[in-house]
C-alpha positions in Angstrom: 1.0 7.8 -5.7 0.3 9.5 -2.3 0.3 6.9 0.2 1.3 9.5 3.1 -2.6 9.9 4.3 -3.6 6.2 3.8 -4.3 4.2 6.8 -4.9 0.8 7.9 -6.4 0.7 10.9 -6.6 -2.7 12.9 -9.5 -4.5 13.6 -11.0 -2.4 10.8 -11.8 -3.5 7.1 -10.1 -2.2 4.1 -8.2 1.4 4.2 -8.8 4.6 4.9 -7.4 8.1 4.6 -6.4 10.5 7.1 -9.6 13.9 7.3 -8.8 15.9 9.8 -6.8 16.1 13.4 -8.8 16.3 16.6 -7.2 16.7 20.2 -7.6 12.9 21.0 -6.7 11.8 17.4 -8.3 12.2 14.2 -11.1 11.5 11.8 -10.5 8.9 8.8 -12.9 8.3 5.6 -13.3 4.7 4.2 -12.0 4.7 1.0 -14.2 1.8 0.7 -17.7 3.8 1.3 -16.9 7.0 2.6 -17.8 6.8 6.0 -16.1 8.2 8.8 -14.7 7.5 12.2 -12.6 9.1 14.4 -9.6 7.2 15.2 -7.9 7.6 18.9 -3.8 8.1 19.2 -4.0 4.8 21.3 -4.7 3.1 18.4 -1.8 0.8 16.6 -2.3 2.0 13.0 0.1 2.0 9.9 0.4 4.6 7.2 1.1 2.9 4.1 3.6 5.0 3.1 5.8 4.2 6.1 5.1 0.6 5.5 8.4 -1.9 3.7 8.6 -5.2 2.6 11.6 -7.6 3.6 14.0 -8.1 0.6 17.2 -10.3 1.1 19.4 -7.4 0.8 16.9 -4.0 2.1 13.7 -3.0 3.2 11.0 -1.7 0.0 9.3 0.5 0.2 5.2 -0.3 0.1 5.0 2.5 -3.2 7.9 0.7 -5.0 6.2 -2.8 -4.6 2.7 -0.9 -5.8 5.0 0.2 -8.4 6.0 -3.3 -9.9 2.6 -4.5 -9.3 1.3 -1.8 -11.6 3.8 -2.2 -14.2 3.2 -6.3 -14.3 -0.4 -5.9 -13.9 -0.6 -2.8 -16.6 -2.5 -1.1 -14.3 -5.2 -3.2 -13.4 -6.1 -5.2 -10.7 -4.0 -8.5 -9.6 -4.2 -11.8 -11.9 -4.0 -13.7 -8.1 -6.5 -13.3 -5.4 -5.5 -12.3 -1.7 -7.5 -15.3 -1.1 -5.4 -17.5 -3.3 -3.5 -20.2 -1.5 -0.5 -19.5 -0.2 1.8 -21.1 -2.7 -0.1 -19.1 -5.1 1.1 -15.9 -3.3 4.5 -16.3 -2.9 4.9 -17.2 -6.4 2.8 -14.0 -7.6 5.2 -12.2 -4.8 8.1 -13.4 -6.4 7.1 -12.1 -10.1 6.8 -8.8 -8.2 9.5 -8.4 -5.7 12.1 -11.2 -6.9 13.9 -10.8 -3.9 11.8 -10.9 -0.8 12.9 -12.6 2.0 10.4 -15.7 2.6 11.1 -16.1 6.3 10.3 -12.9 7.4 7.3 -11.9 4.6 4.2 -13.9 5.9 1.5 -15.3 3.4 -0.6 -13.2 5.4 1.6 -9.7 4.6 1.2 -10.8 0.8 -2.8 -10.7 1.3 -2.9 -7.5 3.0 -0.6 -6.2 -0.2 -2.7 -7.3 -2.7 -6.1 -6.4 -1.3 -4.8 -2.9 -0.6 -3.0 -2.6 -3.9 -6.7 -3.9 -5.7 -8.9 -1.1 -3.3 -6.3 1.6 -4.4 -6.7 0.6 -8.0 -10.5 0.3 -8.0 -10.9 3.9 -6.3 -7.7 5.4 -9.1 -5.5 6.1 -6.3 -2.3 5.0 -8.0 -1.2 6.5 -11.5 2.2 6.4 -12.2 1.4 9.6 -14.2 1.5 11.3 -10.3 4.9 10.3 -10.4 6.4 11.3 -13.2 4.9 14.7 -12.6 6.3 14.4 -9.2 10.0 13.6 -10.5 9.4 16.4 -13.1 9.0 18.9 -10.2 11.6 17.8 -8.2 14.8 19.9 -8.2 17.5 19.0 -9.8 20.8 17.8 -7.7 23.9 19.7 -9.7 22.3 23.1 -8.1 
């Protein structure tokens, strides 16, 4: 899963991924409906794959959480809504990411997790074939 060229840019529905650089900034495509826009530098965006959740003990990684919502899910979309309420969330969180810290994860961070985790799904951007291929390729660390 290649979350390194995923956007979510504020102020802006859904997610988008990175096209091409331009001087001022660059030009994203919806994943939604492939449109474009050209996004300035000024802008306060987040790449998902930069992007960690609060545990108790460490910061997770936005792929790792993708990753246990996968497995629990068997790769479909999410048995809860993002608009569920927010007990709903937290206890669909917790299933996932037993840990997370409740004071500092916000019902709100729980939507934005699940509705990105169910566009990425509907549009086949996360296999975690990509990753065993990916751990296959890697070098090995006794050399």
């Amino acid at each position: 899963m290649k979350l390194d060229k995923i956007l979510s840019i504020p102020g802006k529905p859904g997610l988008y991924e990175i096209v091409t650089q331009t001087r001022v900034g660059f030009v994203a495509k919806s994943i939604n409906d492939d449109k474009k826009i050209s996004v300035s530098y000024k802008n306060n965006i987040s790449v998902l794959s930069e992007i960690a959740i609060y545990t108790l003990d460490e910061e997770v990684p936005l792929n790792e959480v993708f990753k246990n919502i996968f497995q629990k899910e068997e790769g479909k979309n999410t048995s809860v809504s993002h608009k569920a309420s927010k007990e709903e969330l937290e206890e669909y969180f917790f299933e996932v990411l037993p840990n997370f810290d409740e004071d500092r994860v916000y019902p709100s961070d729980i939507k934005k997790v699940i509705q990105w985790y169910n566009i990425l799904i509907d549009k086949g951007l996360i296999s975690l074939e990509e990753d065993k291929k990916e751990d296959a390729e890697a070098p090995s660390k006794s050399e």
